[in-house]
C-alpha positions as CSV (number, residue, x, y, z in Angstrom):
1,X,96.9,159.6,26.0
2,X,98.1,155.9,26.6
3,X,101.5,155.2,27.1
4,X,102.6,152.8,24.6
5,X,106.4,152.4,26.5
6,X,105.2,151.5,29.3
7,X,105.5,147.6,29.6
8,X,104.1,144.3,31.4
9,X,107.4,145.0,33.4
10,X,106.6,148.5,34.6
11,X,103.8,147.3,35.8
12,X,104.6,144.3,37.6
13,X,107.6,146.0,39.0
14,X,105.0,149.3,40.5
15,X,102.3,146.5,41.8
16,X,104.9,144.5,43.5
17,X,103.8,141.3,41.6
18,X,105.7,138.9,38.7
19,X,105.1,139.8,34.6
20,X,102.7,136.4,34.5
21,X,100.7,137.6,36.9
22,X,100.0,141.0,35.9
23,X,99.4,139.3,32.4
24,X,96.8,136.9,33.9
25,X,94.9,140.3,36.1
26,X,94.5,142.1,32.4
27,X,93.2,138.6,30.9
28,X,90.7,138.1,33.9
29,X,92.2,134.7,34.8
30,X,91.6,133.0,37.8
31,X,94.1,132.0,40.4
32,X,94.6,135.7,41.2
33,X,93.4,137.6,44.9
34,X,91.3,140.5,44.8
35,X,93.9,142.3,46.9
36,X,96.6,142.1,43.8
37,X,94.3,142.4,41.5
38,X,93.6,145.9,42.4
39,X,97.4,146.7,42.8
40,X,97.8,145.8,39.7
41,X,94.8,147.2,38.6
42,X,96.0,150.7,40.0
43,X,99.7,150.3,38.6
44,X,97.8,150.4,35.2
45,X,95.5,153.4,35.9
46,X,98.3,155.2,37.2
47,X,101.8,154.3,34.2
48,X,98.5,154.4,31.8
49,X,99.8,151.3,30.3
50,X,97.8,149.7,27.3
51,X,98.5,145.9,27.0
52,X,100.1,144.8,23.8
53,X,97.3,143.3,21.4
54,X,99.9,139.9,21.5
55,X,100.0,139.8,25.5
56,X,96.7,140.6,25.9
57,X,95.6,137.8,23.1
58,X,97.6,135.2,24.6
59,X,95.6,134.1,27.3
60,X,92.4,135.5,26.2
61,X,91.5,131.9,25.4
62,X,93.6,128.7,26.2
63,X,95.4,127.2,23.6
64,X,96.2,124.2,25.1
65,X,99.6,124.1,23.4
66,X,103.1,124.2,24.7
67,X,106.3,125.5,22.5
68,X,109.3,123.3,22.9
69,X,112.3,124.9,21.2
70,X,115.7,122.7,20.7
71,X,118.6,123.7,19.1
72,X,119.0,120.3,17.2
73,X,116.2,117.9,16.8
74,X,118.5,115.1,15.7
75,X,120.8,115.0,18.7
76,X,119.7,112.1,21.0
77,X,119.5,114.3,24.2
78,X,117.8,117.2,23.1
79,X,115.0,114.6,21.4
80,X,114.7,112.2,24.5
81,X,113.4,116.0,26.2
82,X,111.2,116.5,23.9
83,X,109.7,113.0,24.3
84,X,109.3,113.8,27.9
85,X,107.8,116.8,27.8
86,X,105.2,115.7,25.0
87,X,104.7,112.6,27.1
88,X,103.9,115.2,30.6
89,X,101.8,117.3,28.4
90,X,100.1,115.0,26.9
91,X,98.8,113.9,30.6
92,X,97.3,117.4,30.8
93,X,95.1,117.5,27.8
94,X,98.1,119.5,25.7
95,X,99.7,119.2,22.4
96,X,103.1,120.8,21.9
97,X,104.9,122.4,18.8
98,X,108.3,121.6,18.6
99,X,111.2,124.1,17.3
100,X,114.1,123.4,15.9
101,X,116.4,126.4,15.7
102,X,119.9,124.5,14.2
103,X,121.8,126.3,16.4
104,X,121.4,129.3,14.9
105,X,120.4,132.7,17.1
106,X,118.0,134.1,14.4
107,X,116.0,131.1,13.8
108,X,115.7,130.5,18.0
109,X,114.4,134.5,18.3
110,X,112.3,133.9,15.5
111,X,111.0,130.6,16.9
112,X,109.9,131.9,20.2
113,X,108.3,135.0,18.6
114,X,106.3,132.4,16.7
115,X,105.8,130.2,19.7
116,X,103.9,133.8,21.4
117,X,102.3,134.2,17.8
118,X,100.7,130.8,18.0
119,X,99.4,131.2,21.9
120,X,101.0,128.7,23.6
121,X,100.8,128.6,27.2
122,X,104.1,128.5,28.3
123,X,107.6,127.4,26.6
124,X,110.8,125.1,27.3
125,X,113.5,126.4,25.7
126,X,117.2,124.6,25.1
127,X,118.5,128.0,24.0
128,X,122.1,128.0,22.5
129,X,122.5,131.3,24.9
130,X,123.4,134.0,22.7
131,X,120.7,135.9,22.8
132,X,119.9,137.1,26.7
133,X,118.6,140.6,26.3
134,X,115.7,139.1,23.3
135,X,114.7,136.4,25.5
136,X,114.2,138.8,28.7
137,X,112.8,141.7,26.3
138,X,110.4,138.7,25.5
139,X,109.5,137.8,28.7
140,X,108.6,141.2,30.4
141,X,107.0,142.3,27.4
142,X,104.4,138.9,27.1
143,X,104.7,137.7,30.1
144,X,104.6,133.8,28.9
145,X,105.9,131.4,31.7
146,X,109.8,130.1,30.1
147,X,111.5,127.2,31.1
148,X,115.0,127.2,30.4
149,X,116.7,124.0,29.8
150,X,120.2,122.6,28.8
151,X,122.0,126.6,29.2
152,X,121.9,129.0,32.0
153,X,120.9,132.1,31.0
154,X,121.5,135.1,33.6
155,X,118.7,136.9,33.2
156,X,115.7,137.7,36.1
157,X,112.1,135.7,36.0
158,X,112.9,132.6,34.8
159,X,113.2,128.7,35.3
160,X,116.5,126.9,35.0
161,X,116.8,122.9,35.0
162,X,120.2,121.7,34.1
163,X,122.7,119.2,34.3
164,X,125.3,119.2,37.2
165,X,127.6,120.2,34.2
166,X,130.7,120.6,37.1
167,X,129.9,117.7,39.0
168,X,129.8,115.2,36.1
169,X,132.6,116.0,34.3
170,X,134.7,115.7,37.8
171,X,133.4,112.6,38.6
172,X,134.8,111.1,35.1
173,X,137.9,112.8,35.3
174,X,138.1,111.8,38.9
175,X,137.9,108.0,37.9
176,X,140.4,108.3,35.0
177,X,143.2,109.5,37.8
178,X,141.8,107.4,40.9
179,X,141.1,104.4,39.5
180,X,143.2,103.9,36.4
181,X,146.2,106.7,37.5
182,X,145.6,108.4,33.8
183,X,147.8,111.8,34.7
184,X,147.5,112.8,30.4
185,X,143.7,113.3,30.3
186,X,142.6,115.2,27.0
187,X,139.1,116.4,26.5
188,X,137.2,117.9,23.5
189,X,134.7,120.2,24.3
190,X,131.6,122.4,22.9
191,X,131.6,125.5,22.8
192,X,132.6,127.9,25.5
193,X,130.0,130.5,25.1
194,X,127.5,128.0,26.4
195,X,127.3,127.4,30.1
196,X,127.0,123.6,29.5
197,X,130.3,123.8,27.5
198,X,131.9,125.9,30.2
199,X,130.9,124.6,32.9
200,X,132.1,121.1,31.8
201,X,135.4,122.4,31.1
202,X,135.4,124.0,35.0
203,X,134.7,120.4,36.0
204,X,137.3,119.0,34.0
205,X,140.4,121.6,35.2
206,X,139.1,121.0,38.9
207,X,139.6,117.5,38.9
208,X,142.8,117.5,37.5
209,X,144.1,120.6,40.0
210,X,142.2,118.5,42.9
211,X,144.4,115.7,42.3
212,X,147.9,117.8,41.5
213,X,148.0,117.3,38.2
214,X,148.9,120.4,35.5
215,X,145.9,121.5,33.0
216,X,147.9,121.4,29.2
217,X,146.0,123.6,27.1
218,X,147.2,121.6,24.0
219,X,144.7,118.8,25.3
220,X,141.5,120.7,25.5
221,X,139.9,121.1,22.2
222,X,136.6,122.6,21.2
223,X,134.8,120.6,18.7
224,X,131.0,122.6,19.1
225,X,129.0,119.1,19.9
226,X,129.8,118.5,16.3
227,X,131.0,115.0,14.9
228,X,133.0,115.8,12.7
229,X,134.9,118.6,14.4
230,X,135.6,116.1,17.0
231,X,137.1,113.4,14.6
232,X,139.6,116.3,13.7
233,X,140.3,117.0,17.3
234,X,140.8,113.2,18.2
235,X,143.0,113.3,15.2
236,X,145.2,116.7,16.0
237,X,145.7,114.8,19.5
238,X,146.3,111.4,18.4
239,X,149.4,113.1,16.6
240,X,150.7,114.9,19.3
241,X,154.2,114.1,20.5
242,X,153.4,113.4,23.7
243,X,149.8,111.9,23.5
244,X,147.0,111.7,25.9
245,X,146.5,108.1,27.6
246,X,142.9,109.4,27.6
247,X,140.3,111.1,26.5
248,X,137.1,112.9,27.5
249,X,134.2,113.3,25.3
250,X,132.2,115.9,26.7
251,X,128.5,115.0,24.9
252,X,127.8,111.7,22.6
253,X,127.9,113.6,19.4
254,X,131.0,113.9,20.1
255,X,132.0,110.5,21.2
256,X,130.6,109.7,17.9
257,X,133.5,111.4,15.6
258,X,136.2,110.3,18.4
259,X,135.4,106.5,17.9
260,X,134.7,106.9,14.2
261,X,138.6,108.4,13.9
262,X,139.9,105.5,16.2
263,X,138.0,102.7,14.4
264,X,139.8,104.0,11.0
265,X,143.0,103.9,12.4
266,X,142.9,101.1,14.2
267,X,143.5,102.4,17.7
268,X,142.6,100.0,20.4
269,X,140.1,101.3,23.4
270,X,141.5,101.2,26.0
271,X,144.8,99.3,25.3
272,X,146.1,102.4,23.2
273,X,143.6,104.9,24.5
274,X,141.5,105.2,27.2
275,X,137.3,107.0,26.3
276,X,134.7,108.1,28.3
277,X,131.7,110.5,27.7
278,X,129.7,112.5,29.6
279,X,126.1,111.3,27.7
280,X,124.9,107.7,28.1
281,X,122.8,106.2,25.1
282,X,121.9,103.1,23.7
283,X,124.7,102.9,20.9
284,X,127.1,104.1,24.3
285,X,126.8,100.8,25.4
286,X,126.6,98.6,23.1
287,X,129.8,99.7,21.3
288,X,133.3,97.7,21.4
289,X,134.4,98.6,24.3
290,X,131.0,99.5,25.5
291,X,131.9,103.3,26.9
292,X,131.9,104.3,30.3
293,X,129.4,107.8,30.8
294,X,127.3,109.1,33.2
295,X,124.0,108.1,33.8
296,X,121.1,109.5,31.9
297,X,119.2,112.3,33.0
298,X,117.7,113.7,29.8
299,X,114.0,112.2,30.2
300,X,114.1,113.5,33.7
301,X,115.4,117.1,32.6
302,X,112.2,117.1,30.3
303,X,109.9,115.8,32.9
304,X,110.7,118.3,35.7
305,X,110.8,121.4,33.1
306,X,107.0,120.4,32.0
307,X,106.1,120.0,35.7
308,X,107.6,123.9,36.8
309,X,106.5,125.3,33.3
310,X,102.5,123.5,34.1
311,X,102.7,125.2,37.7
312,X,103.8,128.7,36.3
313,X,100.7,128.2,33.9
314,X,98.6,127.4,36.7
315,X,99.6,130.4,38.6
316,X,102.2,129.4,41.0
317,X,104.0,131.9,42.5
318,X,107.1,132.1,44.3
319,X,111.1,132.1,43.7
320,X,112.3,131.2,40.1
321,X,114.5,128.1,40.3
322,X,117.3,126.9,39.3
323,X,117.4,123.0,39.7
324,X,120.3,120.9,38.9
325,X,120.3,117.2,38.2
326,X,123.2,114.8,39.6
327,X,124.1,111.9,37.7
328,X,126.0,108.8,38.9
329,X,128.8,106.9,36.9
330,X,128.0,104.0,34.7
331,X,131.2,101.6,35.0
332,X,131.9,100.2,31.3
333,X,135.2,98.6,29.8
334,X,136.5,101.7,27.3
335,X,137.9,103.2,30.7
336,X,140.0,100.1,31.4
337,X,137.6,98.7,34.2
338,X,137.0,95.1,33.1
């Protein structure tokens, strides 16, 4: 009698191969030797596995789709992905069918479920990471190629490309103390459950510490990406009795609420306040004071996830990366620089 317990995992783990490939040995694809085709083949034979009617279907026939899943379609650098990766794709002969999970964990499970349901190839996914032990149950269990973009997630098998979340954020707080000799830098955050949240934070502390200054507590606030949780923050620090001389916007959402708050109350930028953001967009510039950011690497986040997700379709092996892109510091006036 089959073992139905036995997963794509067990298999790949007693053949000595990856999940993808043992999925592509049971589907008959090409791009596979005859040598692991018969470890795999005897790995099977001997766990007396019996593929999943879902991984076995999925590459039965090529769809020629790719799943995208983002957490918010409306934020400008989640969308400028998505525009990348459709634009890669589209090179290829490949629609995509875009996600959008509104940051909420149930809806992302559900989406990549769907994503398998409908056959695509292979999936980029901007997870809000709170859902590791679905995502990797997912993958051993299908065996669908997953690129990983915007969060870390530490789990085995997949593809990371992300922003150098620690090395941008120093670089702006770097600026604010070298150039300018801020010393009362606030900075409102997302959340801290998210690597890209954290790991901007880690950024910001280091460059303050670096440069002997003390990290106040009372000037970090979290604000979730979300505008209008940032226009409280700017607020609940703009009434402080010692307030910052500057403040640190971690994505352009954000910067959003900030500005909207100091527009209202008339606070000058950066006479009364210094700004700087970590996103650079088109509004980011053409702003009064046009805002000082880091340059934009969202198009070429999208465009290197298509190009390892198409070469995990394609049957490239070898180690699963984790590729982080620099940015470089776009000088505007909101910073004080004339």
């Amino acid at each position: 009698m089959k073992n139905r317990n036995i997963t794509l995992k067990d298999v790949a783990k007693a053949s000595g191969v990856s999940v993808p490939t043992v999925s592509r040995v049971i589907n008959n694809e090409k791009y596979v030797s005859d040598d692991v085709k018969a470890k795999v083949n005897t790995a099977i034979k001997e766990l007396n596995y019996e593929p999943q009617w879902s991984a076995r279907s999925l590459r039965l026939k090529r769809s020629h789709t790719i799943g995208v899943i983002i957490p918010n379609v409306a934020d400008y650098f989640f969308s400028s992905i998505v525009l990348a990766v459709e634009s890669y794709f589209r090179k290829k002969g490949k629609d995509i069918i875009l996600f959008n999970t509104s940051n909420d964990e149930k809806i992302e499970e559900r989406a990549i479920k769907l994503a398998i349901s409908k056959r695509v190839e292979g999936i980029i996914l901007a997870t809000i990471c709170r859902n590791k032990k679905i995502i990797a149950s997912l993958i051993d269990n299908f065996g669908i190629p997953i690129v990983v973009t915007d969060n870390k997630l530490d789990i085995e098998k997949i593809d990371h490309v992300l922003s150098d979340d620690i090395g941008g954020s120093y670089k702006l707080i770097e600026h604010l103390i070298k150039v300018h000799n801020y010393k009362n830098i606030a900075c409102i955050s997302g959340p801290l459950d998210e690597s890209s949240g954290f790991e901007k934070l880690i950024g910001y502390k280091q460059a303050l510490q670096n440069y002997g200054l003390r990290v106040n507590n009372d000037y970090i606030k979290i604000a979730d990406w979300k505008k209008s949780k940032a226009y409280i923050a700017t607020e609940e620090l703009l009434k402080m009795s010692k307030k910052p001389d500057a403040i640190y916007c971690m994505n352009a959402n954000m910067l959003i609420g900030c500005l909207r708050y100091l527009i209202e109350n008339k606070v000058k930028v950066p006479e009364d306040i210094a700004i700087v953001t970590f996103d650079d967009y088109d509004f980011v510039s053409v702003v009064y004071p046009p805002v000082t950011s880091l340059k934009r690497i969202d198009l070429e986040m999208g465009r290197v996830a298509a190009e390892i997700l198409n070469e995990r379709i394609e049957g490239k092996e070898g180690d699963f990366k984790e590729i982080r892109i620099k940015s470089d510091l776009v000088i505007r006036n909101s910073c004080g620089c004339k």
